[in-house]
Residue frames relative to the residue before (quaternion, step in Angstrom):
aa qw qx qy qz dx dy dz
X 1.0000 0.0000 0.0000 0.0000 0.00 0.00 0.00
X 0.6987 0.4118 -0.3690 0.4540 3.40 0.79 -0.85
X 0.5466 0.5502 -0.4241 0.4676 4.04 0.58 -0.34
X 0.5699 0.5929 -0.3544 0.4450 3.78 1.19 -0.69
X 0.8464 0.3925 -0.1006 0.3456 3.24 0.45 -0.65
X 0.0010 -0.8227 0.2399 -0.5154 2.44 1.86 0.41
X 0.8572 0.2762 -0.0895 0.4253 3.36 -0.25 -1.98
X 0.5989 0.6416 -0.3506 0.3267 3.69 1.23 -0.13
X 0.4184 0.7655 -0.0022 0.4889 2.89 2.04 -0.76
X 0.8866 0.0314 -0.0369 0.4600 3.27 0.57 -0.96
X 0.1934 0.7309 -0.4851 0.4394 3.36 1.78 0.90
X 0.7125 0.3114 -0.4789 0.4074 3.61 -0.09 -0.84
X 0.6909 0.4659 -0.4126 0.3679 3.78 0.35 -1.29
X 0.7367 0.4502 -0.3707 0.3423 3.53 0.31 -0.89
X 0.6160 0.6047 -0.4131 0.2901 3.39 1.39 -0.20
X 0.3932 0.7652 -0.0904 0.5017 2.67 1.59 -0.99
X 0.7088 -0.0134 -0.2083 0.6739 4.09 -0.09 -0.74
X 0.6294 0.3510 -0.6416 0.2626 4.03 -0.18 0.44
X 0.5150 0.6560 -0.4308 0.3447 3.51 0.93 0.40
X 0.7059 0.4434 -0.2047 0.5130 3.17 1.29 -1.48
X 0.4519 0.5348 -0.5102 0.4995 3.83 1.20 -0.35
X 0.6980 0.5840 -0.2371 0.3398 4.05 0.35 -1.34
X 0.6843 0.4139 -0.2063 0.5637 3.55 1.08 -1.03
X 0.7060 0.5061 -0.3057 0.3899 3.35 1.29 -0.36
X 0.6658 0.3632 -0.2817 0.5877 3.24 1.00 -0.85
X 0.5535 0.5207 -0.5261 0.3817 3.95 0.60 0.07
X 0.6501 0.6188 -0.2354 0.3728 3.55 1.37 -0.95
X 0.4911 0.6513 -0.2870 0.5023 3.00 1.78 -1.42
X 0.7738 0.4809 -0.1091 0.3976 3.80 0.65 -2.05
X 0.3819 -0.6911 0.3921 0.4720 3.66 1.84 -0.03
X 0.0579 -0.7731 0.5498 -0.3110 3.51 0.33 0.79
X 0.0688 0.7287 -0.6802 0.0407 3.50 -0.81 0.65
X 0.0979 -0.7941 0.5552 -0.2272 3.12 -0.61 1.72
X 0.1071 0.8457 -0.4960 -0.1652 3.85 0.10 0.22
X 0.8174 0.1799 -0.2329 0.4952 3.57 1.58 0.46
X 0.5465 -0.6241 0.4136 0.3752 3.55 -0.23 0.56
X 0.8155 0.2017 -0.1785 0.5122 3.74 0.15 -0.97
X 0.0228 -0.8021 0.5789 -0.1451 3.41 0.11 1.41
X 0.4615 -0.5398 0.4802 0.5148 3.74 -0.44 0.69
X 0.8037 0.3702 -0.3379 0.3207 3.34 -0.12 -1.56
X 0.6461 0.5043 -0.3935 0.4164 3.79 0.95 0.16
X 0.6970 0.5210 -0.2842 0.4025 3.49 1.11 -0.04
X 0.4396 0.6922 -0.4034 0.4061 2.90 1.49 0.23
X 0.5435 0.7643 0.0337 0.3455 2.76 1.39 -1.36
X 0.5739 0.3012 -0.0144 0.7614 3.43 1.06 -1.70
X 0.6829 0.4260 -0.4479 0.3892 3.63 -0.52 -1.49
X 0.5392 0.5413 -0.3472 0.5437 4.60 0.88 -0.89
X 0.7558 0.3066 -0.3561 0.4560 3.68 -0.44 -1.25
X 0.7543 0.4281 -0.3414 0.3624 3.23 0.11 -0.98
X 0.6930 0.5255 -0.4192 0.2604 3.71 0.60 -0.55
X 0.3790 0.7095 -0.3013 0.5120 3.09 2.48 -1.27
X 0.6788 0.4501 -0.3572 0.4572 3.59 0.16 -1.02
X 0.8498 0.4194 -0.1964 0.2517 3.14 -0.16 -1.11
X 0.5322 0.5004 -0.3908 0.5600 3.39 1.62 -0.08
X 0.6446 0.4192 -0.4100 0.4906 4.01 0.53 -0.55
X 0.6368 0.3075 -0.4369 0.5559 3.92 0.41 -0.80
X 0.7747 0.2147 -0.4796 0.3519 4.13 -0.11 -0.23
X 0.4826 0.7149 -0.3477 0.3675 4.00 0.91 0.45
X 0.6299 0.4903 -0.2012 0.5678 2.82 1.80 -1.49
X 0.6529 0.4912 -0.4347 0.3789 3.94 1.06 -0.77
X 0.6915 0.6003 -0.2799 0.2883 3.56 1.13 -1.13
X 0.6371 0.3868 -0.3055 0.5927 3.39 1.51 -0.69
X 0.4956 0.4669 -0.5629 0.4684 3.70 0.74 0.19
X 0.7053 0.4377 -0.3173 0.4586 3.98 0.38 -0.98
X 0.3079 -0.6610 0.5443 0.4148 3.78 1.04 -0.46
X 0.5139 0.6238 -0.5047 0.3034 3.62 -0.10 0.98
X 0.2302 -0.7430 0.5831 0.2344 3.67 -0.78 -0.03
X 0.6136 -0.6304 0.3117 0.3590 3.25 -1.86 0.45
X 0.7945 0.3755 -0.4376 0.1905 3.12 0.98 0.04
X 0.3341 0.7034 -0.4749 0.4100 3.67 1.51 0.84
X 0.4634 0.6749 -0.3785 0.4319 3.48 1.54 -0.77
X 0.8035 0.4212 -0.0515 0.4175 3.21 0.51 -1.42
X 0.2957 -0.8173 0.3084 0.3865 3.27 1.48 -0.44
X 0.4066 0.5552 -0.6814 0.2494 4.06 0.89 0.69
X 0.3935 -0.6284 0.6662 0.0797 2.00 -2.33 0.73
């Protein structure tokens, strides 16, 4: 449980540099962008990152032998 939680933790940073990666490679791709945290760009990030963040907290639970829905506590 305590490795779970973990993944709550490192949501804000990772949200964070998958933005700056995004504004970068749009810039890179000529992109015109006059603000990073564009709604229509957070869809975007606000996705990858959740994807991510369910396999890296999936990969801890089946490492602890647990599942998601004991995490949560249904029964």
């Amino acid at each position: 449980m305590k490795n779970a939680w973990i993944v709550s933790f490192i949501r804000i940073p990772l949200l964070i540099s998958v933005l700056l990666l995004l504004f970068v490679l749009f810039k890179l791709f000529g992109l015109e962008l006059p603000y990073p945290f564009l709604p229509d760009l957070s869809t975007i990030y606000f996705t990858v990152v959740n994807v991510l963040c369910y396999f890296f907290l999936k990969r801890v639970l089946k490492k602890e032998g647990r599942s998601f829905n004991e995490l949560i506590g249904f029964s």
